[in-house]
PABAMI-389547 format. One record per residue (C-alpha): residue number from 1; x, y negated, z. Coordinates in Angstrom, 2 decimals. Each point is the difference from the previous one (the first is absolute). Example, Ala and Ser with C-alpha at 12.3 -4.5 7.8 and 13.67 -1.06 7.14 Angstrom:
(r 1 (12.30 4.50 7.80))
(r 2 (1.37 -3.44 -0.66))
//
This chain:
(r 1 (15.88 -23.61 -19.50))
(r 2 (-2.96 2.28 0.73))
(r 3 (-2.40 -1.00 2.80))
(r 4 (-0.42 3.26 0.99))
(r 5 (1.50 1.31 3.29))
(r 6 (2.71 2.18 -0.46))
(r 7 (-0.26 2.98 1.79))
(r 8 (1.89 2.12 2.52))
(r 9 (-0.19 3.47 0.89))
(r 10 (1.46 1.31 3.16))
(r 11 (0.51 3.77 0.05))
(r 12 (0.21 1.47 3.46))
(r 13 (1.19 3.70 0.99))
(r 14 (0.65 -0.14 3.19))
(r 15 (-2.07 0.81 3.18))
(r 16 (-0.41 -1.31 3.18))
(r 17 (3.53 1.11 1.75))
(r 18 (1.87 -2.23 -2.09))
(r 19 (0.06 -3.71 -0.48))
(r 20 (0.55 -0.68 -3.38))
(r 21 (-4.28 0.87 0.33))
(r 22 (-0.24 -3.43 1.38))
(r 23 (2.43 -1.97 -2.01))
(r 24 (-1.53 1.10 -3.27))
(r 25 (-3.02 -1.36 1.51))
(r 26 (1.77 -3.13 0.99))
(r 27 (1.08 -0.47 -3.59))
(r 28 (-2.88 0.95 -1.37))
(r 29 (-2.05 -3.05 2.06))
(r 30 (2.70 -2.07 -0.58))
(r 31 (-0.45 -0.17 -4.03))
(r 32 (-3.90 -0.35 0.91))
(r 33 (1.60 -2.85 1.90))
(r 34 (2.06 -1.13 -3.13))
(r 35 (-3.01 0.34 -2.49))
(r 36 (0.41 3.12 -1.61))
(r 37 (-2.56 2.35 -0.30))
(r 38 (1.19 3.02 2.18))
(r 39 (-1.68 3.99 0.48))
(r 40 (1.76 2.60 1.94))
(r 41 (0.24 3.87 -1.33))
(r 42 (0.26 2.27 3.02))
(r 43 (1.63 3.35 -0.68))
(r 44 (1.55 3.09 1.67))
(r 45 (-0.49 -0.97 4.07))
(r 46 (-0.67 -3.45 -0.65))
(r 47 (-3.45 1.03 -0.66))
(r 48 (0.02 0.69 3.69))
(r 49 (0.05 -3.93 1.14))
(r 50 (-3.54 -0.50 -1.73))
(r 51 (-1.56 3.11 2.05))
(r 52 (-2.54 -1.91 2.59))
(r 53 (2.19 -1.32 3.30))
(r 54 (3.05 1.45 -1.06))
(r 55 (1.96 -3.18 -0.48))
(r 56 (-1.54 -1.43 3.24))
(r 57 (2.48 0.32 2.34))
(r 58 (3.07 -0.31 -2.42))
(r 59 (2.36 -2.89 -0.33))
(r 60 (3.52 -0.15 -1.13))
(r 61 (1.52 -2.94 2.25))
(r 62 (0.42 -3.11 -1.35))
(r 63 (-2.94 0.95 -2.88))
(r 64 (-3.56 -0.54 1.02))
(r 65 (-1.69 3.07 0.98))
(r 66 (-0.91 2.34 -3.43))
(r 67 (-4.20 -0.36 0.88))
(r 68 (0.77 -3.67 -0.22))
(r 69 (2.24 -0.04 -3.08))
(r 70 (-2.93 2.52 -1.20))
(r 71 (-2.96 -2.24 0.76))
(r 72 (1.77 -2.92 -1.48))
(r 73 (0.60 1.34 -3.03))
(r 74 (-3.37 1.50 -0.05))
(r 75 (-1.36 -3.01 0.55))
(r 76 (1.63 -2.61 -2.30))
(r 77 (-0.93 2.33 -3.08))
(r 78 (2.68 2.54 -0.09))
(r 79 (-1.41 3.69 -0.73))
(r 80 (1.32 3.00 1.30))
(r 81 (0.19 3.11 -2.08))
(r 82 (1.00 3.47 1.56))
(r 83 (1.05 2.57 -2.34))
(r 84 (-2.46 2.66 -0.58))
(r 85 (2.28 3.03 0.42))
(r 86 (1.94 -1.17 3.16))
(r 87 (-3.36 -0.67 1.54))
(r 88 (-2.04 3.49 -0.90))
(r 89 (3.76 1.88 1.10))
(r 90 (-0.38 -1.94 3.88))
(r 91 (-4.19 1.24 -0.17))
(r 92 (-1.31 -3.23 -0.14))
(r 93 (-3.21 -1.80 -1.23))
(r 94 (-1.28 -3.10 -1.23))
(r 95 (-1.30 -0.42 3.32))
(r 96 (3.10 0.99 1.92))
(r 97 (1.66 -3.26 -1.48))
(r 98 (-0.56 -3.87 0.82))
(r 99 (-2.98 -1.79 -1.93))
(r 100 (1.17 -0.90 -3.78))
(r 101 (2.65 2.28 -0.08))
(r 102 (-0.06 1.34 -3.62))
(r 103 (1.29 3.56 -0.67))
(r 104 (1.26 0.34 -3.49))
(r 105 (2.28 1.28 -1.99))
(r 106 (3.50 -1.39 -1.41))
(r 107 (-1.59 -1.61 -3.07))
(r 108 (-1.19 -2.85 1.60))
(r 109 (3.55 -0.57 0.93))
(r 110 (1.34 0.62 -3.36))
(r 111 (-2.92 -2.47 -1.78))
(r 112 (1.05 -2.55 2.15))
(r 113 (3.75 0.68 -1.10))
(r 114 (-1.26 -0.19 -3.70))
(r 115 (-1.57 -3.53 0.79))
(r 116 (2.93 -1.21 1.15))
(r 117 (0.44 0.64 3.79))
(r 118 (2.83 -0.02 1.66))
(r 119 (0.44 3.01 2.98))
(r 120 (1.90 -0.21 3.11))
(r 121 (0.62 3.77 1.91))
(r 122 (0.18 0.54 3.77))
//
């Protein structure tokens, strides 16, 4: 068996009205928690949880509250990529996002696919 980490990408397309925000989030910490190696792609209004204190006062009850689940991810190695199109359509900038969100394109997405990830959609 390899000793790399298998990896885990959680695709997220949904904004902060709906929950399923947070529980991608949720799952995405808990395979960080697990010992895969997890990123999260950010597209359509999803891109809208990364703009700076959005998320702060959002919580789906019983799920920790999304700048938590954020910051935890954040800081236990996950990255956070927010699709370039979805984020030029809302009018926003590098600096309009939280620090080390990286705006890209699909293709990181899809080279991870090609290496083997496996991809979870909320």
């Amino acid at each position: 068996m390899s000793s790399a980490k298998k990896k885990l990408f959680v695709v997220i397309t949904h904004g902060l009205d709906h929950e399923l925000s947070s529980v991608g989030f949720t799952i995405a910490n808990g395979g960080i928690t697990s010992g895969l190696s997890v990123d999260v792609f950010l597209t359509s209004s999803a891109v809208d949880l990364v703009r700076k204190r959005a998320a702060d006062a959002t919580q789906a009850h019983p799920l920790e509250p999304l700048k938590n689940l954020i910051n935890d991810l954040q800081g236990r190695g996950g990255r956070i990529y927010a699709c370039t199109p979805c984020v030029k359509a809302r009018g926003y900038e590098q600096e309009d996002l939280l620090d080390d969100v990286i705006i890209t394109g699909a293709s990181v997405l899809h080279d991870a696919i090609l290496e083997g990830a496996a991809t979870l959609s909320f």
